[in-house]
C-alpha positions, 0 to 999 in steps of 0.5 A: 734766861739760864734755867737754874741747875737745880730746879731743872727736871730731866727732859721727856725723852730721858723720863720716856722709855724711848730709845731702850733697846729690847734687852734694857727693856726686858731688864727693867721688865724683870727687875719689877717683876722681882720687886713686886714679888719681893713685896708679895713675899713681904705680904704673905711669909711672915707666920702671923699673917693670915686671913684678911690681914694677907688679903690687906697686904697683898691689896696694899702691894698693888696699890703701891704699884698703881702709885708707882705707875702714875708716879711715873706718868706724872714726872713724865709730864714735869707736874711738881706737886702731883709728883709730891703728892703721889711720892708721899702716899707711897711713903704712907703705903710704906709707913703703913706696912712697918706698922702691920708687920710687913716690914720686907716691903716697907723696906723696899718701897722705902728704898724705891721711893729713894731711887726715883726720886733721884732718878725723875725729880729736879735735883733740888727736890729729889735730894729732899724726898730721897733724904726723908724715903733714905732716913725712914729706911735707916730708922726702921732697918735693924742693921748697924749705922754704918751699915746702914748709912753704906747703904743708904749711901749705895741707893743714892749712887744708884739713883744718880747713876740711873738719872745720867744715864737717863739723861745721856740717853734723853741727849741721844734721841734729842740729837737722833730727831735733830739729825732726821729733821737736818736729813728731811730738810737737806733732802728737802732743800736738794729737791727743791734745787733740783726742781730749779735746775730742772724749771731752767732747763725747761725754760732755756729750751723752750724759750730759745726755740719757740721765741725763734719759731715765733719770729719766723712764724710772725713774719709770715703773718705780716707777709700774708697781711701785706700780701706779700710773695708765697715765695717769701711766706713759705721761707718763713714758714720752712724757716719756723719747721727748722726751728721747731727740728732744732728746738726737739733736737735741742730738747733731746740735748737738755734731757741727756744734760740731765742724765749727765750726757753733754756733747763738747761745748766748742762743737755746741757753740759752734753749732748754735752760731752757724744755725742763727746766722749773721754771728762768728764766734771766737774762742781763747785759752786753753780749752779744757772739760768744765764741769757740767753746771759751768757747761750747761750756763755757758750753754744757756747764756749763748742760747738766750743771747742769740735769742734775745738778739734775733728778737730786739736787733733783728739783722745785727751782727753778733760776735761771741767770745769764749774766753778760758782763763785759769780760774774762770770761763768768761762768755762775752756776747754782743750785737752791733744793736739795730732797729727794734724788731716786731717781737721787742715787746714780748716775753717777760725777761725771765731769761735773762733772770734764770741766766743771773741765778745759775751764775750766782748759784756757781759763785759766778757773775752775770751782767747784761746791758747796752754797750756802745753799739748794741746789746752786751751779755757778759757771763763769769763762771768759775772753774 
């Protein structure tokens, strides 16, 4: 439901004095500091004013100035009727002074309830309480009409003036708070990615080389169970403190990844099929220097293939495609499938997530699945 215009109160941060630069403050410092000493002339400079009747006027100034301080907190909160109330005892304190003879500081009070009211109250009831403050001004000023209706005319802008420029700079800080919390949240959101990034990273190296050590290291454990040659067990075991080489060295890889330093992804693919054996590669296209997320997921997706292979098709032959096409890089891996292997059952298939997550998080694809012979790994990313 749309709040009526008319009955709508300024917001906190205009009524608030946040957002004032140092000089505004000392401004409307200096501009109090005058009123008040306005009103303590009106107290004290009229020839008939003496004794406790000065001492009752000077009582009544700063009694006008607390009304006018807890005018000011009660608007700050948006509560109505205590606003009412306070405005009206100003107006009394005011009345009172005309009838004692401190007709200067009636005037003023008169002409500050006015420009308050404007300034902090909904429109509807400001216009109300600034015509009552306004019209008892005009009664008592002794001034011509048309001089005073110039007047009352100029404290009513100035009370309207004072709200806009309240209320633009109510809109200020609402928008300053708007745009610290998008930044925090942004900063946020880009840590949170990072940790992702990072949590993959970890995740691709480690799972592609302890699953490597794993299988060797298990092999040896049967060879021992079924006593099997030393010959055979010492392979294995030589075989996992390769692994393990080739695991730090490959961890040493992620962490200059991450700094920004990648060696060429031809050389890396290379690589990584004469270390699992029993795989060929093949590259088409115009190759080219991909960013280094597209680089770091053709990476992982490669590693986490061969992986999948040694562990579920032990033996099979794998072949790897690069394919550069123009707007894409697409990475198709397959094995010729074969007999499941002692590791099939272990791991939890975040791997393969983490491979889907970087595609998606790249605007790409990643599909994996049977084929018609063995295991197909499929990776789009654009370029």
């Amino acid at each position: 439901m749309k709040e009526n215009a008319w009955t709508r109160w300024p917001s906190r941060e205009a009524l608030s004095r946040e957002g004032l630069s140092r000089s505004r403050c000392l401004l409307a410092w200096t501009v109090r500091a005058l009123v008040l000493g306005v009103l303590m002339w009106g107290a004290f400079a009229g020839s008939e004013i003496r004794g406790w009747k000065a001492a009752a006027g000077a009582g009544g100034v700063l009694g006008a100035a607390l009304l006018a301080w807890a005018f000011f907190r009660t608007t700050l909160q948006h509560r109505l009727w205590p606003s009412l109330a306070l405005l009206a005892l100003l107006q009394g304190v005011a009345v009172a002074a005309q009838l004692s003879g401190f007709k200067v500081a009636a005037l003023v009070m008169w002409c500050g309830c006015a420009v308050s009211a404007l300034e902090r109250l909904p429109p509807a009831i400001a216009l109300s309480a600034a015509g009552v403050a306004l019209g008892s001004f005009g009664a008592v000023n002794n001034d011509d009409v048309l001089t005073s209706v110039v007047t009352s005319l100029g404290l009513a802008l100035a009370g309207y003036t004072l709200r806009l420029d309240a209320e633009a700079r109510g809109s200020a800080q609402r928008l300053l708070a708007q745009e610290r919390a998008a930044r925090a949240a942004e900063a946020e959101t880009a840590a949170l990615a990072e940790r992702a990034r990072i949590a993959r990273e970890i995740h691709d190296v480690l799972a592609h080389s302890l699953s490597a050590q794993l299988v060797h290291l298990e092999a040896a454990r049967l060879l021992i169970e079924r006593g099997g040659e030393r010959e055979q067990v010492l392979e294995r075991v030589v075989a996992a403190r390769e692994m393990a080489r080739g695991g730090l060295a490959e961890t040493r890889q992620a962490l200059s990844a991450l700094r920004g330093d990648l060696t060429p992804l031809e050389e890396f693919l290379n690589q990584l099929v004469g270390a699992a054996g029993g795989a060929e590669i093949t590259i088409t296209g115009e190759r080219r220097a991909l960013p280094a997320e597209a680089s770091q997921a053709v990476r992982r997706a490669a590693q986490e293939a061969l992986t999948n292979a040694r562990k579920h098709a032990p033996g099979a032959k794998v072949r790897l495609r690069l394919d550069y096409n123009p707007h894409e890089v697409t990475l198709d891996v397959r094995d010729s499938g074969g007999s499941p292997g002692e590791l099939t059952g272990t791991g939890a298939g975040y791997g393969l997530l983490g491979m889907r997550e970087r595609a998606e998080l790249l605007g790409g694809s990643f599909e994996a699945g049977p084929g018609e012979e063995g295991f197909v790994v499929t990776l789009k990313v654009p370029v």
